[in-house]
SEVEX-338088 format. One record per residue (C-alpha): y, x, z negated. Coordinates in steps of 0.001 Angstrom, whole numbers. Each point is the difference from the previous one (the first is absolute). Layout:
# residues N
@py Y; px X; pz Z
...
# end
This chain:
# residues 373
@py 0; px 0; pz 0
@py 3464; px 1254; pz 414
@py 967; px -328; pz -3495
@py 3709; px 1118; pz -1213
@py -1596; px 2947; pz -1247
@py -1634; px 1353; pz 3069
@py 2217; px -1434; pz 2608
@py 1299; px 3917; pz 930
@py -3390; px 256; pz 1660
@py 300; px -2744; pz 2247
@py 3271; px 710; pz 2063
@py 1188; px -2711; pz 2762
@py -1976; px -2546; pz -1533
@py 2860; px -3145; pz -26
@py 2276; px -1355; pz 2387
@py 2649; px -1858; pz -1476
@py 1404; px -1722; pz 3232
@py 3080; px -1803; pz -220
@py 1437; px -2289; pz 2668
@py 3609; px -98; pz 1101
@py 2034; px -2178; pz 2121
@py 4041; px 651; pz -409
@py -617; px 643; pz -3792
@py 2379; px 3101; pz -398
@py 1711; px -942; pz -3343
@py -3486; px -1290; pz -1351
@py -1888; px 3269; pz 864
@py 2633; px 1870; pz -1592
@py -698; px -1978; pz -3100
@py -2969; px -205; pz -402
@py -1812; px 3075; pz 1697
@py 1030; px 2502; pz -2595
@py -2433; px -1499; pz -2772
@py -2781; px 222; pz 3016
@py 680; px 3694; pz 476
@py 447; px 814; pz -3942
@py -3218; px -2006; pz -760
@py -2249; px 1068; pz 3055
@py -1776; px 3199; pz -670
@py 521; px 2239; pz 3153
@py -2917; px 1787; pz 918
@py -2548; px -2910; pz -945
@py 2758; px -2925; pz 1618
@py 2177; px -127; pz 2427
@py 2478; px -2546; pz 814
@py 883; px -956; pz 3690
@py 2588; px -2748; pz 1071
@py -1085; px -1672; pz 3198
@py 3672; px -1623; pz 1680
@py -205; px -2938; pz 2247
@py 2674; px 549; pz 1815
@py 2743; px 460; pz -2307
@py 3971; px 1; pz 1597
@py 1432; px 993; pz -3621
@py -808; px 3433; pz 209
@py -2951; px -15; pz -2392
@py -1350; px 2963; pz 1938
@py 2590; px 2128; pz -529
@py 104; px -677; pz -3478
@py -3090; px 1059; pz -578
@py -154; px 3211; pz 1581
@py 3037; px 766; pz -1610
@py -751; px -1112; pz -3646
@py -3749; px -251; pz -229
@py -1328; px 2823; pz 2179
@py -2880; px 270; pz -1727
@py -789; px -3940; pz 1295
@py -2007; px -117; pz 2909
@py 919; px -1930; pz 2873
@py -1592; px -2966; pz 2475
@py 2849; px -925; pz 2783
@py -461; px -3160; pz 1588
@py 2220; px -1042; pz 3285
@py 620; px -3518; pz -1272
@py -1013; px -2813; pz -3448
@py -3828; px -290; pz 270
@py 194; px -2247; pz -2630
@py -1885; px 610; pz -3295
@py -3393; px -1235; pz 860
@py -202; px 2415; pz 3061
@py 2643; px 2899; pz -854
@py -2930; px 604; pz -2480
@py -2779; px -290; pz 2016
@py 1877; px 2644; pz 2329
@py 431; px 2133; pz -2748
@py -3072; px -217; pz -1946
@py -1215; px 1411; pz 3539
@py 1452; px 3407; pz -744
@py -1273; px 122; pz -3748
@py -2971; px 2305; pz -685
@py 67; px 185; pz -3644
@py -2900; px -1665; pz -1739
@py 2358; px -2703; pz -1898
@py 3201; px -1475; pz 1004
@py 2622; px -2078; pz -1871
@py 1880; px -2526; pz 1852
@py 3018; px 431; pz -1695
@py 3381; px -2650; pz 733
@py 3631; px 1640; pz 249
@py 999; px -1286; pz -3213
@py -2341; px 1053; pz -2605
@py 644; px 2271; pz -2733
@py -3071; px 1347; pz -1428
@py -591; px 1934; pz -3362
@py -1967; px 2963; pz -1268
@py -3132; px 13; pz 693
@py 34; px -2961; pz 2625
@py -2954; px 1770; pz 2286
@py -2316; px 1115; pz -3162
@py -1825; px -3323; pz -897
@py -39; px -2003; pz 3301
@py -1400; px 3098; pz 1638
@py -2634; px 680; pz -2128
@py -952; px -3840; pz 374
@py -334; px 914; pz 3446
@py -2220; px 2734; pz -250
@py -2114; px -1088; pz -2251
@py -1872; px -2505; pz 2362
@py -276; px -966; pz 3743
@py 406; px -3427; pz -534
@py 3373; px -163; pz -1326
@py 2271; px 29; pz 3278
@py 3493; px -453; pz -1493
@py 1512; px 158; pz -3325
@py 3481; px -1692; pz -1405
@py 2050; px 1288; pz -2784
@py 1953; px -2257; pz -2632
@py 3052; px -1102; pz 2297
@py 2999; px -304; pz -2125
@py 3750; px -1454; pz 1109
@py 2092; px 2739; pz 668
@py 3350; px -1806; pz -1197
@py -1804; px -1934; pz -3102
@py -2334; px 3055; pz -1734
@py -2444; px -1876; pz -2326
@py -352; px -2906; pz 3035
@py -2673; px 167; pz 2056
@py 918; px -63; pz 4297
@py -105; px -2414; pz 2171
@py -2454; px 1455; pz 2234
@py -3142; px 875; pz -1553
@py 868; px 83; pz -4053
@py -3343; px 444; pz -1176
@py -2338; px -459; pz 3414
@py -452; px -2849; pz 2126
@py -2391; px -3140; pz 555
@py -191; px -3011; pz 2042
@py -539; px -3753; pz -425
@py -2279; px -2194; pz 1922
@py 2693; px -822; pz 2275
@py 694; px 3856; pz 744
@py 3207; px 76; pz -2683
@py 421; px 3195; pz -980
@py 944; px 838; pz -3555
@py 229; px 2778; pz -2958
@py -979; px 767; pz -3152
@py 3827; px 293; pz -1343
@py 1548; px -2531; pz 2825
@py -1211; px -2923; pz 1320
@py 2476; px -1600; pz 2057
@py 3589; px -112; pz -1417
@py -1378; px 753; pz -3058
@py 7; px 3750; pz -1196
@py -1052; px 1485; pz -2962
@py 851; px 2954; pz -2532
@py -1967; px 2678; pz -280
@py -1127; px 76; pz -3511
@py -3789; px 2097; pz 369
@py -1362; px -3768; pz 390
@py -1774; px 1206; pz 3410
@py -1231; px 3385; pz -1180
@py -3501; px -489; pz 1153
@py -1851; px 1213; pz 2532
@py -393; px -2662; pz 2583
@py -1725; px -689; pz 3652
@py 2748; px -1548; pz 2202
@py 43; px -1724; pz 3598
@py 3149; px 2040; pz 1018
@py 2106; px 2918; pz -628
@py 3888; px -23; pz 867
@py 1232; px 1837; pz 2839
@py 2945; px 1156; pz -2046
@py -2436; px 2591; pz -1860
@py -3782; px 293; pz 1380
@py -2107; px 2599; pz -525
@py -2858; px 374; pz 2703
@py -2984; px 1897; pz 1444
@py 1373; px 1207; pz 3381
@py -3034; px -332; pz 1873
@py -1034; px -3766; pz -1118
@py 3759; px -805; pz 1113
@py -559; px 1496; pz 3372
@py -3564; px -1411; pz -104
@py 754; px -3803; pz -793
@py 3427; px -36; pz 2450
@py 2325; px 33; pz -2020
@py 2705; px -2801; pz -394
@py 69; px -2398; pz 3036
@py 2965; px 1149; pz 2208
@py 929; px -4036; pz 955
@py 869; px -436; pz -3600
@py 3080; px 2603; pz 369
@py 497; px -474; pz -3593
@py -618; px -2182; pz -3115
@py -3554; px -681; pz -1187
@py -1582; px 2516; pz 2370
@py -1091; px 1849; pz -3246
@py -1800; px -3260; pz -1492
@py -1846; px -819; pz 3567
@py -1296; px 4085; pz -271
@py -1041; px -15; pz -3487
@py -1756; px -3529; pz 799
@py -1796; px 1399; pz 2716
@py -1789; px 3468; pz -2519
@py -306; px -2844; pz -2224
@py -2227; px -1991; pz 2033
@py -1536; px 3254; pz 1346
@py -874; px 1007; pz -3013
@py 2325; px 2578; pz -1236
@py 1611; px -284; pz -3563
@py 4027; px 148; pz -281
@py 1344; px 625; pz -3556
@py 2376; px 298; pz -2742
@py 1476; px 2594; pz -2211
@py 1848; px -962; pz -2369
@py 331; px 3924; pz -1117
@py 2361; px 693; pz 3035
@py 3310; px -2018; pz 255
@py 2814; px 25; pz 2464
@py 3649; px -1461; pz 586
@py 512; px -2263; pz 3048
@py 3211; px -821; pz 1047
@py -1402; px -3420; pz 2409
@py 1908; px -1370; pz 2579
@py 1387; px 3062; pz 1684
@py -1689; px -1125; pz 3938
@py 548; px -2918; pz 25
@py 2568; px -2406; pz -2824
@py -2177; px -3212; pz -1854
@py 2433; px -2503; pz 1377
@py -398; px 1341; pz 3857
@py -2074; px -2660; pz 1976
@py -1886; px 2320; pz 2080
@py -1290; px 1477; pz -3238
@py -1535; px -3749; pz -280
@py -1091; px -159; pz 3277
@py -2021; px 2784; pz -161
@py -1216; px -647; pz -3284
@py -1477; px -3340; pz 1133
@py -1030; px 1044; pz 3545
@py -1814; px 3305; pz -1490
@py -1760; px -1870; pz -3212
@py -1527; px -2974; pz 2636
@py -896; px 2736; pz 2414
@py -2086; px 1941; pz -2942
@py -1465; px -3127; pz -1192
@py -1417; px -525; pz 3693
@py -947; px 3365; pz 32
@py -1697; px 241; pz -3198
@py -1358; px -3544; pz -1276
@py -3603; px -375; pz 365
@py -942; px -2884; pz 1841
@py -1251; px -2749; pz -2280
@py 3764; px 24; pz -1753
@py 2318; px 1080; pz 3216
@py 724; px -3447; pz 1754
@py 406; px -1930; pz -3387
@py 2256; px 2766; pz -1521
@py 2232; px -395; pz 3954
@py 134; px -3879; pz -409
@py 1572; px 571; pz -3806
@py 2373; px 2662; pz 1089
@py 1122; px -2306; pz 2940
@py 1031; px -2273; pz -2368
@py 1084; px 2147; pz -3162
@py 1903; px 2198; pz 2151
@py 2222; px -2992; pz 1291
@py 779; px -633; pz -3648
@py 1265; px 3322; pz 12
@py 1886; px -531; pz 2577
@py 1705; px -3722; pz -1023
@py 834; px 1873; pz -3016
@py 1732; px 3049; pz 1329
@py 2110; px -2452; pz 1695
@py 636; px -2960; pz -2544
@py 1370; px 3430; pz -2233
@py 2190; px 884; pz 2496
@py -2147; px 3272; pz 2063
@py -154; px -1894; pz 3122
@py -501; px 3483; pz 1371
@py -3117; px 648; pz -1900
@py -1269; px -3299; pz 719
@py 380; px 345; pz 3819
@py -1865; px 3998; pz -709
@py -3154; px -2483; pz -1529
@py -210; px -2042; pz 2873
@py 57; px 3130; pz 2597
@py -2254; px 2179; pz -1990
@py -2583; px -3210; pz 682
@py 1036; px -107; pz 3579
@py -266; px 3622; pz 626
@py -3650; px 47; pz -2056
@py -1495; px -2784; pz 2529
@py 1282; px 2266; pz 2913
@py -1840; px 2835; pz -1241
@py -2597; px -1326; pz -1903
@py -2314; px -63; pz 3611
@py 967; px 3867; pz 401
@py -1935; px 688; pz -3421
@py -2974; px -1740; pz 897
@py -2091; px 3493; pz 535
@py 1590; px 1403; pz -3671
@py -1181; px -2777; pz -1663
@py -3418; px 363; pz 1429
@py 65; px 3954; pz -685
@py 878; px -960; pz -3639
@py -2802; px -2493; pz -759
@py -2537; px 2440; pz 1912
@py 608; px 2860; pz -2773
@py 618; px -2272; pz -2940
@py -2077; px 1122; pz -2646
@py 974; px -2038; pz -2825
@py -465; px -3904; pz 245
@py 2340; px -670; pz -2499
@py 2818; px 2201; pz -1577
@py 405; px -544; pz -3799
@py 4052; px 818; pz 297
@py 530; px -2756; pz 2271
@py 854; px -3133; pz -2459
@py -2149; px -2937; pz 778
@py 2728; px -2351; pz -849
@py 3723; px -826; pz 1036
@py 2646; px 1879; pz -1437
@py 2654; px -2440; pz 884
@py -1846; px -2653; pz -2177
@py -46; px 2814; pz -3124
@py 3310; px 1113; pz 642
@py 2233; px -3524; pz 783
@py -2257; px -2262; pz -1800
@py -1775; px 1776; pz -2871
@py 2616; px 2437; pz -823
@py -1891; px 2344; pz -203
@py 2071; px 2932; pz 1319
@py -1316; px 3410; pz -1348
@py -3508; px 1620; pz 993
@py -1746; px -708; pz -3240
@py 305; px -3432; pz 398
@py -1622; px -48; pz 3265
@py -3569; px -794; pz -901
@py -2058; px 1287; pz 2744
@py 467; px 3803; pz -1326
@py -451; px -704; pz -3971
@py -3731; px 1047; pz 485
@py 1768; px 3984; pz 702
@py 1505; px -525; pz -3558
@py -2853; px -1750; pz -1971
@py -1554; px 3549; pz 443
@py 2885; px 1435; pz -1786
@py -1094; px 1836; pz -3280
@py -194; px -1807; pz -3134
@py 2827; px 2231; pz -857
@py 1958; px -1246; pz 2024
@py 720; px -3704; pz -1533
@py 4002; px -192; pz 195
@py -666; px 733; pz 3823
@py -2637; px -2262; pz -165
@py 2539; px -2318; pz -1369
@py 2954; px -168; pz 2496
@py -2580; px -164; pz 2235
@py -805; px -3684; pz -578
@py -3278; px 462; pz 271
@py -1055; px -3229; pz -1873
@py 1468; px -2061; pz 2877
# end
């Protein structure tokens, strides 16, 4: 294993691989903690620029020269200006790292390890903390992702508007369905191996639909709680900007067609026909008429190229492995959330058999976990 202690032996072992599209004042932010933090000799860090007209480039080679360098002519996107650039890593492990992370000591040690230490785990996440807000956990990931049974995706730490503190509550070891792009630790090869992220999706969600697929194939994707980073969120693309929606939708129905096994796929279409117009009448009765209109072309643009995924969605069935996935809630997160109130992870009751297992030690855990319910 390439354990903190022996790490000297192994040099170029980690890629950590960040993605750049006109993020000048961000990369001069936030890249110093990746240099200070990223042991040169066993790491290296490389910034791949899609296209950048702020003069990113220049930037770097004049205050990072020890950063490595991918030029591309124009904005790949982030789905594919990854795939592109994962094409030129080597190293053995590679962290997909966004422009607006600040990491901390020892943010490679743990995750890394978790790597090595079996061929089955393909990716790894770190505790994602909010960059502005210290003890709140991010947006985009917290503390790793899952899905409903309508293909919702959701966090330990956030599930939908709702957002957590960090207060050690998730400090557990834990199988997930999907680790956030923002900060994903992965073995190079099974990337290149399993495709990547689908190119279509541009970005948004193309992260969930990967980590889906290892799922499926069998592969394991994982947390560690003993690594933590600072994510800024919303530096691509703001929360309020419609295409952000539109992509959002159009990339979450294209996964589910993708990725649903059979028995569940045309029922789980018919509900998201329906609960996805809800979305939409209320984006517009609360005055985001743009949003709404985003809804109703993400479903547009999804029936237009649902036909052109016909042969990925028979690939992915043909090298499923698993008939089931355990991460993948067998009930409807809307209902928990709007209805039950129930609008933190523990509360969710399709993953209190991970905490029944808890030691006995454990009982005020035990207790804000609900697990009585």
């Amino acid at each position: 294993m390439f354990t903190r202690y022996n790490r000297d032996l192994f040099p170029n072992s980690v890629t950590v691989l960040i993605l750049n599209w006109n993020g000048k004042e961000l990369l001069e932010t936030f890249l110093p903690s990746v240099v200070e933090y990223t042991p040169s000799g066993f790491a290296k860090v490389v910034v791949a620029d899609n296209g950048s007209t702020d003069g990113s480039i220049e930037m770097l080679k004049a205050k990072f020269p020890s950063v490595g360098i991918i030029a591309f002519e124009k904005n790949l996107g982030f789905a594919e200006g990854y795939n592109q650039a994962m094409k030129q890593v080597h190293t053995p492990f590679s962290v997909l790292l966004n422009n607006d992370v600040e990491v901390t000591p020892g943010w490679l040690d743990e995750p890394i390890d978790l790597l090595d230490s079996s061929i089955e785990i393909a990716c790894v996440q770190p505790k994602i903390r909010s960059y502005h807000v210290r003890f709140k956990y991010e947006y985009a990931g917290a503390a790793g992702g899952f899905l409903d049974r309508y293909g919702y995706p959701f966090c330990r730490g956030r599930i939908f508007d709702t957002v957590e503190n960090d207060f050690g509550q998730y400090d557990r070891p834990i199988d997930l369905l999907w680790a956030s792009g923002a900060c994903m630790y992965v073995r190079t090869d099974t990337f290149k191996k399993e495709e990547g992220f689908d190119a279509n999706f541009f970005a948004h969600q193309e992260e969930i639909d990967f980590c889906w697929r290892l799922k499926a194939r069998g592969y394991r994707i994982v947390f560690c709680y003993k690594a933590h980073v600072f994510h800024k969120g919303g530096a691509t693309l703001d929360t309020a900007n419609p295409n952000k929606t539109f992509l959002n939708f159009r990339n979450n129905l294209l996964m589910i067609y993708k990725n649903m096994p059979k028995r569940r796929l045309r029922s789980v279409l018919f509900a998201r026909y329906f609960l996805d117009r809800l979305a939409a009448l209320r984006a517009y009765f609360t005055g985001n008429k743009d949003d709404a209109r985003a809804i109703l072309r993400a479903h547009r643009e999804f029936r237009k190229l649902k036909r052109t995924y016909r042969y990925t969605r028979f690939s992915n069935m043909r090298e499923t492995k698993l008939a089931s996935i355990p991460e993948i809630m067998n009930k409807s997160l809307l209902w928990a959330y709007y209805v039950k109130k129930r609008r933190t992870f523990p509360k969710l009751q399709f993953i209190k058999e991970v905490y029944m297992a808890l030691p006995t030690e454990d009982s005020d855990m035990r207790d804000y976990f609900d697990l009585d319910y």
